[in-house]
C-alpha positions as CSV (number, residue, x, y, z in Angstrom):
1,X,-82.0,-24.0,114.0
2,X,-85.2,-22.3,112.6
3,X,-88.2,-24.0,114.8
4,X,-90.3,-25.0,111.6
5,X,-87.4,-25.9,109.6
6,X,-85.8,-28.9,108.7
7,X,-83.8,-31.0,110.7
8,X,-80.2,-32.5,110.2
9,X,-80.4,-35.3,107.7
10,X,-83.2,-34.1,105.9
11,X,-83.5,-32.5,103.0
12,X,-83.8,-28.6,103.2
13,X,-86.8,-26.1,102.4
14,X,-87.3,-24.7,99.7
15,X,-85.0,-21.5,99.1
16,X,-83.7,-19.2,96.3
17,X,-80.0,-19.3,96.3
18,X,-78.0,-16.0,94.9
19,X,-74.0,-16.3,94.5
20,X,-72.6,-12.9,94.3
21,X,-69.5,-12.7,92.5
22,X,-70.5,-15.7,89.8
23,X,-68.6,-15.8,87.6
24,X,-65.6,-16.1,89.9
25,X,-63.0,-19.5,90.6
26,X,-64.8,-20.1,94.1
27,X,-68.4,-20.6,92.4
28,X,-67.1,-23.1,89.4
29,X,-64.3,-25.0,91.1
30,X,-66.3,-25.2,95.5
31,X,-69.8,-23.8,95.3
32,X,-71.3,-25.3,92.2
33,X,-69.8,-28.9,92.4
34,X,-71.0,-28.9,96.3
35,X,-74.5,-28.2,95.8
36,X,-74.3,-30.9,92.9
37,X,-72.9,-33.7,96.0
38,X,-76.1,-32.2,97.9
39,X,-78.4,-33.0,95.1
40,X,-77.1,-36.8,95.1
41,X,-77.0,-37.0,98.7
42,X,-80.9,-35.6,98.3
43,X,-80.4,-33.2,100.9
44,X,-81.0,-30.3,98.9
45,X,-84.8,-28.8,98.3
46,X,-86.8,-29.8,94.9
47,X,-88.3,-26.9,94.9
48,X,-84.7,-24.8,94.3
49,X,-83.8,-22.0,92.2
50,X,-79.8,-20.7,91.6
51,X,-79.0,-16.8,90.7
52,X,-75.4,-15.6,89.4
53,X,-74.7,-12.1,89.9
54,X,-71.5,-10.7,89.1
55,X,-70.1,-7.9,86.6
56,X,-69.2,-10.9,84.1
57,X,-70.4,-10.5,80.7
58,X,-72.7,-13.6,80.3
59,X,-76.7,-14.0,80.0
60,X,-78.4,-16.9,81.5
61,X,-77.5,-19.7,78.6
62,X,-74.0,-18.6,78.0
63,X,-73.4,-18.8,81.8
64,X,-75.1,-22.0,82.3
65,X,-73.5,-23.1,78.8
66,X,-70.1,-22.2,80.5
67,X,-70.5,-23.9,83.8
68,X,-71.5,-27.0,81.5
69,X,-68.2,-27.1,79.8
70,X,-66.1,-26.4,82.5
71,X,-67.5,-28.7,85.7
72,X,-65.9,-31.5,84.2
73,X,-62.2,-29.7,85.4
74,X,-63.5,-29.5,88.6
75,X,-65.0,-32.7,90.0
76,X,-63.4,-36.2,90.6
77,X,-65.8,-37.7,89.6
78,X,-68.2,-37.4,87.0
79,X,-71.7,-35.6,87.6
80,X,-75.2,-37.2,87.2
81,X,-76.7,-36.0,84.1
82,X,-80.0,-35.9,85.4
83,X,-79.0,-33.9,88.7
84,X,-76.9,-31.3,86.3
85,X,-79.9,-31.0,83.7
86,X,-81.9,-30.3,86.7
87,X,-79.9,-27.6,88.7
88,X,-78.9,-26.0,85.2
89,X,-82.8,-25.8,84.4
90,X,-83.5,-23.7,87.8
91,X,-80.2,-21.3,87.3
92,X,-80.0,-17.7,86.0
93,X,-78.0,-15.0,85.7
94,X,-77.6,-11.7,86.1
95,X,-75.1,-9.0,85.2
96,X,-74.5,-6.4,87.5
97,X,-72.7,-3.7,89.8
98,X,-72.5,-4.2,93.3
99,X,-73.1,-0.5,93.5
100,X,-76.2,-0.1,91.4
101,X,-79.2,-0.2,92.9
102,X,-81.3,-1.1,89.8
103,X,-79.5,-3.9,89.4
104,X,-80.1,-5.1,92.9
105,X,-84.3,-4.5,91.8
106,X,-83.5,-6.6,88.9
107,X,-82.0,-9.0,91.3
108,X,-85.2,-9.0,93.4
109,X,-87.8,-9.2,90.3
110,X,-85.4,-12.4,88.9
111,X,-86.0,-14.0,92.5
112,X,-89.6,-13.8,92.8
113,X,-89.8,-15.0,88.7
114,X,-87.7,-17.5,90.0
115,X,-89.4,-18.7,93.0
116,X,-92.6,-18.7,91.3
117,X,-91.3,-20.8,88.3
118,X,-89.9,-23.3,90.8
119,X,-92.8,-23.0,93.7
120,X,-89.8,-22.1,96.3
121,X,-91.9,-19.2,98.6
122,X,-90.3,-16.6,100.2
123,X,-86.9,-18.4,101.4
124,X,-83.7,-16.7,100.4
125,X,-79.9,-17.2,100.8
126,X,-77.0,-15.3,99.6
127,X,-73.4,-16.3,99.5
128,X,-70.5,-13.1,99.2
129,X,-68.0,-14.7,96.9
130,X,-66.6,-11.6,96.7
131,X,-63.6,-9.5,98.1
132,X,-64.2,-8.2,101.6
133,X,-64.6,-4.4,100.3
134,X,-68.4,-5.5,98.8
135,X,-69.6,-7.3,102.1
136,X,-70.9,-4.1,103.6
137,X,-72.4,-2.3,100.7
138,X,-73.7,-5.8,98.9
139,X,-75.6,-6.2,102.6
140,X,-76.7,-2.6,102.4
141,X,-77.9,-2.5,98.5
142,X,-79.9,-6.0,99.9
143,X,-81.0,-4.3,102.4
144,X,-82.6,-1.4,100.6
145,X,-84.1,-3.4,97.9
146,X,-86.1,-5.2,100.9
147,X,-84.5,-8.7,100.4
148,X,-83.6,-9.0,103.9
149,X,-87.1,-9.4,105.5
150,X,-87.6,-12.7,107.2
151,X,-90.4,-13.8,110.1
152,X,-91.9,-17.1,111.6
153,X,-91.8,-18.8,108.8
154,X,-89.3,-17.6,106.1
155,X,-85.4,-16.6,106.4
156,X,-83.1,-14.4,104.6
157,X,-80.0,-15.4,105.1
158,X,-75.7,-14.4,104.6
159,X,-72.8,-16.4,104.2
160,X,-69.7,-14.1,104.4
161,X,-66.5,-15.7,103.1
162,X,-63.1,-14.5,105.1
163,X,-61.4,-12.3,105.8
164,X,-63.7,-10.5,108.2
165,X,-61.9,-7.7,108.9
166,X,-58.5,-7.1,108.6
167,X,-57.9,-5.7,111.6
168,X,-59.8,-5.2,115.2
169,X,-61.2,-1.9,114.2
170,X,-62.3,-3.1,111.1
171,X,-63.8,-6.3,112.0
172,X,-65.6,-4.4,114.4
173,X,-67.2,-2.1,111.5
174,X,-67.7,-4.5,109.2
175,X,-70.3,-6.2,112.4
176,X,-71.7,-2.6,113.1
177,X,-72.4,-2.3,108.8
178,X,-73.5,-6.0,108.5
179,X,-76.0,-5.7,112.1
180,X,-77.5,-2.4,110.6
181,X,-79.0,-4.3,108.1
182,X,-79.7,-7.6,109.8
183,X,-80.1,-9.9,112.5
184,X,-77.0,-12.1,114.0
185,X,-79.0,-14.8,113.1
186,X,-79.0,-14.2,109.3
187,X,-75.5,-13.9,109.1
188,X,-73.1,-16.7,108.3
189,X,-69.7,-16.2,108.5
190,X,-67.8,-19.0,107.0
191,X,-64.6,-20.5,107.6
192,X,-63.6,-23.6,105.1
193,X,-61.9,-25.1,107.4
194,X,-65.1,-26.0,109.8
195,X,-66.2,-28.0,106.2
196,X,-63.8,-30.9,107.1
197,X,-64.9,-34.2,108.6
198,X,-62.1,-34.0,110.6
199,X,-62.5,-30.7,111.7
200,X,-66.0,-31.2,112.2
201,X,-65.7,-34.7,114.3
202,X,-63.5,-33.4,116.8
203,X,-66.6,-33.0,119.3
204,X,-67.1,-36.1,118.6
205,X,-64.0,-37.3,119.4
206,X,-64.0,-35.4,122.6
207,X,-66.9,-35.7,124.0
208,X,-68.6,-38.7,122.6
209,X,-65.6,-41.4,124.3
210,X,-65.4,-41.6,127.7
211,X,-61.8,-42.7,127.3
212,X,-60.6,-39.3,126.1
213,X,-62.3,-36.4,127.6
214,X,-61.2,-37.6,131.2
215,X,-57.6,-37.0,130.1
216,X,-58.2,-33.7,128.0
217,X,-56.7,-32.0,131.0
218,X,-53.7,-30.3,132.0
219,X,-53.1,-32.9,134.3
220,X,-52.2,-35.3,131.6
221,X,-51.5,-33.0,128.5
222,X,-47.9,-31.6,128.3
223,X,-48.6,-29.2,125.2
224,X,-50.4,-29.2,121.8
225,X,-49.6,-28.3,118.5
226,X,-51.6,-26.2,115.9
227,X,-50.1,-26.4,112.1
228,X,-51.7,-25.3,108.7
229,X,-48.2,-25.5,106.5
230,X,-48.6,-25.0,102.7
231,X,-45.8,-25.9,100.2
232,X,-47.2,-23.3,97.7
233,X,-45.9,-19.7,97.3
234,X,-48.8,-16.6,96.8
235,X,-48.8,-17.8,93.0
236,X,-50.9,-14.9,91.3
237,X,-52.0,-13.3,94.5
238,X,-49.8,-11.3,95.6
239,X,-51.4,-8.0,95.7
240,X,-53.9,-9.4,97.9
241,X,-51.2,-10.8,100.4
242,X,-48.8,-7.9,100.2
243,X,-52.3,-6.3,102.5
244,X,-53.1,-9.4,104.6
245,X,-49.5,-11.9,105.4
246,X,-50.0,-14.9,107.1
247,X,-50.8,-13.7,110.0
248,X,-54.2,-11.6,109.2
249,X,-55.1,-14.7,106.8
250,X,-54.8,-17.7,108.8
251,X,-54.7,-17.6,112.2
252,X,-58.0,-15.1,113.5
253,X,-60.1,-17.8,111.6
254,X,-58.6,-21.3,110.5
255,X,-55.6,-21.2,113.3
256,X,-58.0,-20.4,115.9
257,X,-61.1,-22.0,115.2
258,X,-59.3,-25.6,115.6
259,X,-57.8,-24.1,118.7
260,X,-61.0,-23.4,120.3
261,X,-62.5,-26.5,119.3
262,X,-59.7,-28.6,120.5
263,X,-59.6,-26.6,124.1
264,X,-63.4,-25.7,124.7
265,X,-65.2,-27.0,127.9
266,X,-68.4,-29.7,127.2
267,X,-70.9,-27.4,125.4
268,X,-74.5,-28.9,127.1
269,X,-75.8,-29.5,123.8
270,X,-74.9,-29.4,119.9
271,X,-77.0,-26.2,119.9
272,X,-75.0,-23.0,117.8
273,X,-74.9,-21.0,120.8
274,X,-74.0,-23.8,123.5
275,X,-71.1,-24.4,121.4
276,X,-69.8,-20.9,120.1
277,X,-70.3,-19.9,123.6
278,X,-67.6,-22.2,124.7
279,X,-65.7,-21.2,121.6
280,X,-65.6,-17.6,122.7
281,X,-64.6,-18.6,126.7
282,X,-61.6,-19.9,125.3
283,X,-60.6,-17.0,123.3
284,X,-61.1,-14.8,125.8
285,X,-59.3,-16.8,128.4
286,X,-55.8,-16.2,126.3
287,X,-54.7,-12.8,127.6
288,X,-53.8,-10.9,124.7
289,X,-49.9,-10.3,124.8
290,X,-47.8,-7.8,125.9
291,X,-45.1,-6.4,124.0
292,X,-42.2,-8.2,125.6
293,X,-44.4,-11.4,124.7
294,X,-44.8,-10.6,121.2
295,X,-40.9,-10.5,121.6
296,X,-40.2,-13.8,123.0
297,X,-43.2,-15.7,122.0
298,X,-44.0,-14.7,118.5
299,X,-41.8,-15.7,115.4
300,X,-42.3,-14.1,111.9
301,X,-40.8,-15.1,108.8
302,X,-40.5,-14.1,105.0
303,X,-39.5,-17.2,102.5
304,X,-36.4,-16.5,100.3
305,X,-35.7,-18.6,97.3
306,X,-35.2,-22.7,97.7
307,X,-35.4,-26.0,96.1
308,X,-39.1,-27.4,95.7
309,X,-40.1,-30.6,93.2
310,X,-40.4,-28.2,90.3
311,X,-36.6,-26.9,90.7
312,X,-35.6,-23.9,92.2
313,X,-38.5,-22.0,94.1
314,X,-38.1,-17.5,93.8
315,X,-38.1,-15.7,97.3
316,X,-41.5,-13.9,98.1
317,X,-40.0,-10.6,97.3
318,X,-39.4,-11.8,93.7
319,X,-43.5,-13.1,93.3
320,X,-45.6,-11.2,91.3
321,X,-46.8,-8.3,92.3
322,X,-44.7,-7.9,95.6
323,X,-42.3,-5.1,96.8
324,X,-38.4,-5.6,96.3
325,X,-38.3,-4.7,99.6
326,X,-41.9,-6.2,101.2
327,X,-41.9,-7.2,105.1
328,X,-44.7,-9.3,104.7
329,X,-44.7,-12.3,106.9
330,X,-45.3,-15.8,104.7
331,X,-44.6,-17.4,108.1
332,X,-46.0,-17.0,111.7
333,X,-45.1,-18.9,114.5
334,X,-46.3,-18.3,118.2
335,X,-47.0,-19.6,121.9
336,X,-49.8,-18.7,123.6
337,X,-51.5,-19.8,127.1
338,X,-55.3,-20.0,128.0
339,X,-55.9,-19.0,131.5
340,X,-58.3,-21.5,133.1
341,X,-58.5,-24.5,135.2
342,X,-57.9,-26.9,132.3
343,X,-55.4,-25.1,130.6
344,X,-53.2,-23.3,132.8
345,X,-49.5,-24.0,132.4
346,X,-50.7,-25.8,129.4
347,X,-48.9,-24.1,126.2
348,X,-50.2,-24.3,123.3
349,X,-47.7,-23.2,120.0
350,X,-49.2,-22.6,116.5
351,X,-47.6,-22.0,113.2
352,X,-48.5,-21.4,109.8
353,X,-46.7,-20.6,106.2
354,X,-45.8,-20.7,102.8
355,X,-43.5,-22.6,100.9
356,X,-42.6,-24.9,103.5
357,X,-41.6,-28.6,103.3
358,X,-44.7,-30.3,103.2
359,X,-48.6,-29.3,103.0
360,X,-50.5,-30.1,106.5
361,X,-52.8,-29.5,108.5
362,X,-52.7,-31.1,112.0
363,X,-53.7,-30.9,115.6
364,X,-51.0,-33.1,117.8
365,X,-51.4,-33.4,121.2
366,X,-48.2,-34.3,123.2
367,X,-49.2,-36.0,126.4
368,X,-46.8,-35.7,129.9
369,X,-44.6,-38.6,129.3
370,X,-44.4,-41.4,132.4
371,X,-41.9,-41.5,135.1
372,X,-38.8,-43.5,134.2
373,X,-37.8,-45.4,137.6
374,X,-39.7,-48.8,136.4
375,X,-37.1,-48.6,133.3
376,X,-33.8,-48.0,134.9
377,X,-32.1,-51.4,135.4
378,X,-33.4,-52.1,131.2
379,X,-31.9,-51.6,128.4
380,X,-34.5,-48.9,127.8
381,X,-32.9,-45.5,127.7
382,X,-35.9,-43.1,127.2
383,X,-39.6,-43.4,126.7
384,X,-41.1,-41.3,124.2
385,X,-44.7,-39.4,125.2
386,X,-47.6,-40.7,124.1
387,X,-49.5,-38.6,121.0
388,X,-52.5,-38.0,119.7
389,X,-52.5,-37.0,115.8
390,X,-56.0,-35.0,114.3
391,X,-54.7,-34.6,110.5
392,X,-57.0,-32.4,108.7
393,X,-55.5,-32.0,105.3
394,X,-54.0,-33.4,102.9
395,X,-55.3,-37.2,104.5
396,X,-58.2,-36.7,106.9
397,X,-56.9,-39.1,110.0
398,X,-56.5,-39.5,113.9
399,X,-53.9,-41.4,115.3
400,X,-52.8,-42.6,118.9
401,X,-48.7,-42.9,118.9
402,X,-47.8,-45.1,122.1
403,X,-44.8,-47.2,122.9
404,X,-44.6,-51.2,122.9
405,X,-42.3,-54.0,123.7
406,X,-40.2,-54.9,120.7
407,X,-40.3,-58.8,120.6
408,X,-37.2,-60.0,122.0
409,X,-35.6,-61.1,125.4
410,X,-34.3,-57.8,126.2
411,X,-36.8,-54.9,127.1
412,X,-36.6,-52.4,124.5
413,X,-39.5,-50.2,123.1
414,X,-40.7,-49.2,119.8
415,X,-43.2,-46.5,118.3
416,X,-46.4,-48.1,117.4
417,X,-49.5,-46.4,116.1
418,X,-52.9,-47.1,116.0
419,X,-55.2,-45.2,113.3
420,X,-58.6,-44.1,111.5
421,X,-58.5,-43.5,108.0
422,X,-61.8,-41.4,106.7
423,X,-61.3,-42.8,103.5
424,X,-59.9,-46.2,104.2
425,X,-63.0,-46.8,106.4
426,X,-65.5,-45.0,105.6
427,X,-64.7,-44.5,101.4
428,X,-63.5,-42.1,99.4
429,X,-65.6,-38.8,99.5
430,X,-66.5,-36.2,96.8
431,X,-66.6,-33.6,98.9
432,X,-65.1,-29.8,98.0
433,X,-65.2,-29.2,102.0
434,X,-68.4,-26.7,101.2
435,X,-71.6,-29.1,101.5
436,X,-71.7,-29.2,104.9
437,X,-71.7,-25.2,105.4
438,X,-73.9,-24.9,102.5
439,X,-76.5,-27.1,103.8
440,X,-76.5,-26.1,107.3
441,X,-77.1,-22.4,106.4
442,X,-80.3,-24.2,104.4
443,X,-81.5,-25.6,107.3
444,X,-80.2,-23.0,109.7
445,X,-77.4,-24.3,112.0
446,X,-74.8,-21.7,112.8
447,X,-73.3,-24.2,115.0
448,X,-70.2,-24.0,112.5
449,X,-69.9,-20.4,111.6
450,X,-68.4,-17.4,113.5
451,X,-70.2,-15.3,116.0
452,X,-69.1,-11.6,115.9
453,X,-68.3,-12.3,119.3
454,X,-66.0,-15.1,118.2
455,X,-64.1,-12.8,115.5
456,X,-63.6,-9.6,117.7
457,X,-62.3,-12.7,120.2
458,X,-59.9,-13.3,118.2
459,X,-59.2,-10.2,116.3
460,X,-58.5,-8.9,119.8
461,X,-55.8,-11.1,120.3
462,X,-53.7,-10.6,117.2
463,X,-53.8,-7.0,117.6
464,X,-51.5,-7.2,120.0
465,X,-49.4,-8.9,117.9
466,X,-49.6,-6.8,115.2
467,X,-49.4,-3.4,116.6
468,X,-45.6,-4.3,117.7
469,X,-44.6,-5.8,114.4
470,X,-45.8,-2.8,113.1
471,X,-43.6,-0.3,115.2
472,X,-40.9,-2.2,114.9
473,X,-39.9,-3.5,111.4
474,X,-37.7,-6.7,110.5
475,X,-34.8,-6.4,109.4
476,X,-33.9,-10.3,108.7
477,X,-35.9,-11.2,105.9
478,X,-36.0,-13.2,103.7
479,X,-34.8,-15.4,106.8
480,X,-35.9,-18.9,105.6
481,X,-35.5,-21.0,102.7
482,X,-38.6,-22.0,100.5
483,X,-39.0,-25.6,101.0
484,X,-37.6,-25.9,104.7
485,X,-40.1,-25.7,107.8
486,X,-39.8,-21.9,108.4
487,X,-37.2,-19.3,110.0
488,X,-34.4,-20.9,112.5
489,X,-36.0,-18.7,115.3
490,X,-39.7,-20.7,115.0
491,X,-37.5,-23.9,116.2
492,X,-35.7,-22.0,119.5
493,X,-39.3,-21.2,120.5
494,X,-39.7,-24.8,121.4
495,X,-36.5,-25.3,122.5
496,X,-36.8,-23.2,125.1
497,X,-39.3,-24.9,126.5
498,X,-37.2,-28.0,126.3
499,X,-39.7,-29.2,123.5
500,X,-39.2,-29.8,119.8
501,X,-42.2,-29.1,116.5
502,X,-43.2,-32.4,115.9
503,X,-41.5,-34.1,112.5
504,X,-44.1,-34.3,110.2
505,X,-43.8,-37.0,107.6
């Protein structure tokens, strides 16, 4: 956190905000409607000034005149008048090419008009909403134009939407490009995910009850489960997944930052770098896989057509924009084991896809199920392991699944579960997932946000994976049916191991 800055809770200093890419979804339907929930929360700065710069063909009032008509689609629930009139009153616009140095001057004249207009000082923050090939050379135009500077008492701060890299090699660049022009500590690199309460209480959970963290072990854990399933297809983007799959876009960042916060050791404080750094230990305890691993332990899969709510669903090779004969995976499913005294012989299998039979998002930890010999002479004939459930999306929950005595003069047991609802108990919230992130780059907690450590961590470890997909192509797919819970081959990877995916209702 920046020592003369503004702590949690508190509203943040004053700063001049500049959204490149504008005009885009991600600013109308995340970004805008997010620092609108600041403003009621009164977390954001009075003194506060928002810049659009993008190639879009808009002034100042037609821009602000758009984002008028349109936030209404985009927000549950209506927005203050007085907060909009008073964000659209500090917001300008500016048209553009992320190439152009001039346009990067006229960028830096509009800031300082701005901040003087709205008494902000010398605090700035930019936000890429932009495709991953303008990260680098938007840094770099910044960079020249001199709006990088920072010291004691100023910042000039990044936030860098994923992908970061699509590949080891260039993740590593894209660090090298980014670092030539600034500090680590001026770079943000978000992941959407980390904007959940969920997500964001699993410390918490962890290590604020003494009830849990004594059994986070693998003395009492048999294995956990990662999933991020989607029931949508790529809809319109399928030139930009025909480059990435679902490997390269989930599981470096969303799969594996809930991995590492579910796994990491106690961090000694809720510093950034006390808990990144035990991020990054985990990461680095998973030994990247051979090629006879990638064989046996990693499952890939390509959706074919199927039967969804809307009727029947087309296979990914018939999506727009897609090759007749594509090999991208829509579908990855894997085991992998972290090497250290907590973990070891623990696994822990992740999957992720598209078009499957239901949208989720969940963390389930299986625990070692109890010996059986006090049951024998019942009329019990198995005991089910006890489970913890962290749902992340669509319904923000945790659960505890453990067996009880059905009522009755014979012994026989029955699932029970015990559960917290975020918005049962706590209320419905407004939130687009984005405040948080938003807010703590204001105030300057990277706690939240990957290190470049962290992503060539992790980037290291799919590598692996994808340098023997790469040699050797499938020849099986399309090999499951849109609407089903992925390829026949993702359920044999359990059973194996004598364990099943967990049912998800």
């Amino acid at each position: 956190m920046h020592p003369n800055g503004p702590h949690s809770g508190q509203a943040a200093d004053p700063v001049v905000m500049t959204i490149f890419g504008a005009s885009g979804d991600l600013t109308k339907r995340k970004l805008i409607p997010a620092l609108c929930n600041l403003a009621e929360a009164k977390l954001m700065p009075h003194q506060f000034a928002l810049i659009g710069f993008s190639s879009g063909d808009f002034t100042t009032e037609s821009w602000r005149a758009q984002l008028t008509a349109e936030i209404g689609g985009f927000v549950g629930q209506p927005i203050d008048p007085k907060i909009w009139s008073w964000l659209m009153e500090r917001t300008y616009y500016i048209k553009g090419d992320f190439g152009n140095a001039a346009d990067f001057q006229k960028l830096k004249d509009q800031i300082a008009a701005a901040a003087q207009a709205h008494q902000v000082g010398d605090n700035k923050y930019f936000y890429m909403a932009v495709a991953p090939r303008f990260f680098a050379p938007v840094v770099q135009q910044l960079g020249q134009a001199g709006l990088t500077k920072q010291d004691a008492n100023h910042y000039a701060r990044v936030i860098v939407e994923k992908p970061f890299g699509r590949d080891l090699d260039s993740a590593k660049q894209l660090n090298r490009d980014l670092k030539a022009v600034l500090d680590e500590n001026q770079i943000y690199r978000i992941d959407h995910y980390l904007g959940k309460e969920t997500v964001q209480n699993i410390m918490v959970f962890r290590f604020g009850n003494s009830i849990f963290e004594p059994i986070w072990n693998r003395h009492y854990i048999d294995h956990v489960q990662i999933t991020a399933s989607e029931t949508v297809g790529v809809e319109h983007r399928g030139g930009y997944y025909e480059t990435s799959g679902a490997l390269r876009d989930m599981v470096p960042n969303h799969l594996f930052q809930l991995l590492t916060l579910t796994a990491m050791e106690p961090p000694v404080s809720f510093a950034a770098d006390a808990v990144r750094g035990k991020q990054v230990d985990v990461l680095q305890a998973i030994q990247p896989p051979a090629p006879e691993d990638v064989l046996s332990r990693m499952v890939r899969g390509q959706y074919g057509e199927g039967d969804g709510k809307e009727g029947r669903l087309p296979a990914y090779r018939n999506e727009e924009d897609v090759a007749p004969d594509s090999s991208t995976d829509t579908y990855v499913a894997f085991k992998l084991a972290i090497d250290n005294w907590r973990w070891a012989g623990v696994p822990f299998y992740l999957r992720t896809g598209k078009r499957l039979a239901k949208r989720a998002t969940e963390i389930a930890i299986q625990f070692r199920r109890t010996p059986f010999v006090l049951f024998r002479d019942t009329g019990v004939q198995n005991l089910q392991a006890n489970k913890l459930i962290i749902s992340i999306q669509p319904g923000e929950k945790i659960s505890i699944q453990f067996g009880a005595k059905i009522p009755g003069p014979v012994m026989h047991l029955g699932p029970v579960n015990m559960e917290f609802d975020y918005a049962r108990d706590f209320g419905a919230s407004k939130s687009t997932g984005y405040e948080r992130l938003m807010y703590d780059c204001m105030i300057g907690d990277a706690t939240l946000f990957q290190r470049a450590d962290m992503v060539e961590a992790g980037w290291n470890i799919v590598q692996s994976v994808m340098d023997v997909w790469k040699a050797l192509p499938v020849r099986n797919f399309p090999n499951y049916a849109s609407g089903s819970w992925g390829p026949q081959e993702a359920e044999e990877l359990l059973h194996r191991d004598g364990r099943e995916w967990r049912k998800i209702e």
